[in-house]
C-alpha positions, -999 to +999 in steps of 0.1 A: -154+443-607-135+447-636-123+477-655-140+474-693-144+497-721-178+506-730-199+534-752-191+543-789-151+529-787-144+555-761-130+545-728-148+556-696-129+585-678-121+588-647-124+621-655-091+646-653-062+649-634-050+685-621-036+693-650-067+688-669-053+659-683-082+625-686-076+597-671-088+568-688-097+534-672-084+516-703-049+530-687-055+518-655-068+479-667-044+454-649-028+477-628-025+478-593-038+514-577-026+530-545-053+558-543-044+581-514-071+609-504-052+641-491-057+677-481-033+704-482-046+714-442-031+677-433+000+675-413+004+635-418-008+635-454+021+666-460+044+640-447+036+612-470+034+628-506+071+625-510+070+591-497+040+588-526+062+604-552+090+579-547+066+550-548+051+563-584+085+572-594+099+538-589+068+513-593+051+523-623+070+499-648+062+473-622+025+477-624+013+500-598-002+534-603-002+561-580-037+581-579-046+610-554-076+623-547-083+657-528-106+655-497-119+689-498-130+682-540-113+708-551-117+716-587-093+735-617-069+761-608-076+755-572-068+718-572-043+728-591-027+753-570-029+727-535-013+699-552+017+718-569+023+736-525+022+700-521+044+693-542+025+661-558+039+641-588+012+617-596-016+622-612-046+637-587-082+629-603-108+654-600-136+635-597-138+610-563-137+572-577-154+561-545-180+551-562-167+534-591-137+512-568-164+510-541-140+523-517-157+529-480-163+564-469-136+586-458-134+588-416-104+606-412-068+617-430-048+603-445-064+568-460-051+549-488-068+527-509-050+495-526-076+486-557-063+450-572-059+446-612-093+433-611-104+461-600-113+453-559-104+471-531-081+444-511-069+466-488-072+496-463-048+519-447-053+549-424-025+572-411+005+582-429+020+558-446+053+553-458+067+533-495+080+506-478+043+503-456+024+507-491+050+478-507+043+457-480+000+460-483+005+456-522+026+423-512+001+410-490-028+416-515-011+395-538+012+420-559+050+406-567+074+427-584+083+414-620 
């Protein structure tokens, strides 16, 4: 599945982060994705956001883009409100891109996704993960640092 740009010259949206910011696909074309569903009720995924912030800290020039998505769908000033107690740094989309990565239903939290530059899922994994555990998935899908 790849990422295209279709409709009038107007890039599809993921639609916006929790800042209200879009979030095109056009920005997301050849990248890799580590999209991590969270909830601010979630001991484990409490414990991995600043293990997430490092990773989109210190891997976006190398290709990889951090996305988070909120299990309870939270909207505006609320989604808002859970990811800054979080303390999240990446961006947080407000619509769920299950559909449109074909990512498998949510069973339990945390879960993070690992979504190839082609756009595939490659790569499952549940429980709290750490940036070196995310590195090594992204490795073994394929992904080298430049």
């Amino acid at each position: 599945m790849l990422l295209v740009l279709t409709g009038c010259g107007q890039a599809e949206s993921l639609g916006p982060d929790q800042h209200g910011v879009p979030i095109a696909e056009s920005a997301l074309v050849g990248q890799w994705l580590v999209i991590n569903y969270w909830a601010v009720w979630c001991a484990p995924c409490r414990k991995e956001i600043p293990e997430l912030n490092t990773l989109h800290h210190a891997q976006y020039a190398q290709g990889i883009r951090v996305l988070g998505v909120n299990y309870d769908q939270l909207q505006g000033a609320e989604l808002l409100v859970d990811s800054q107690q979080l303390g999240i740094a990446f961006p947080v989309l407000s619509r769920d891109p299950a559909l449109r990565f074909a990512l498998p239903a949510v069973r339990g939290l945390p879960v993070t996704y690992i979504v190839n530059p082609q756009g595939q899922l490659v790569s499952q994994l549940h429980g709290e993960q750490s940036m070196q555990s995310i590195l090594q998935a992204l490795a073994d899908a394929g992904w080298s640092a430049p």
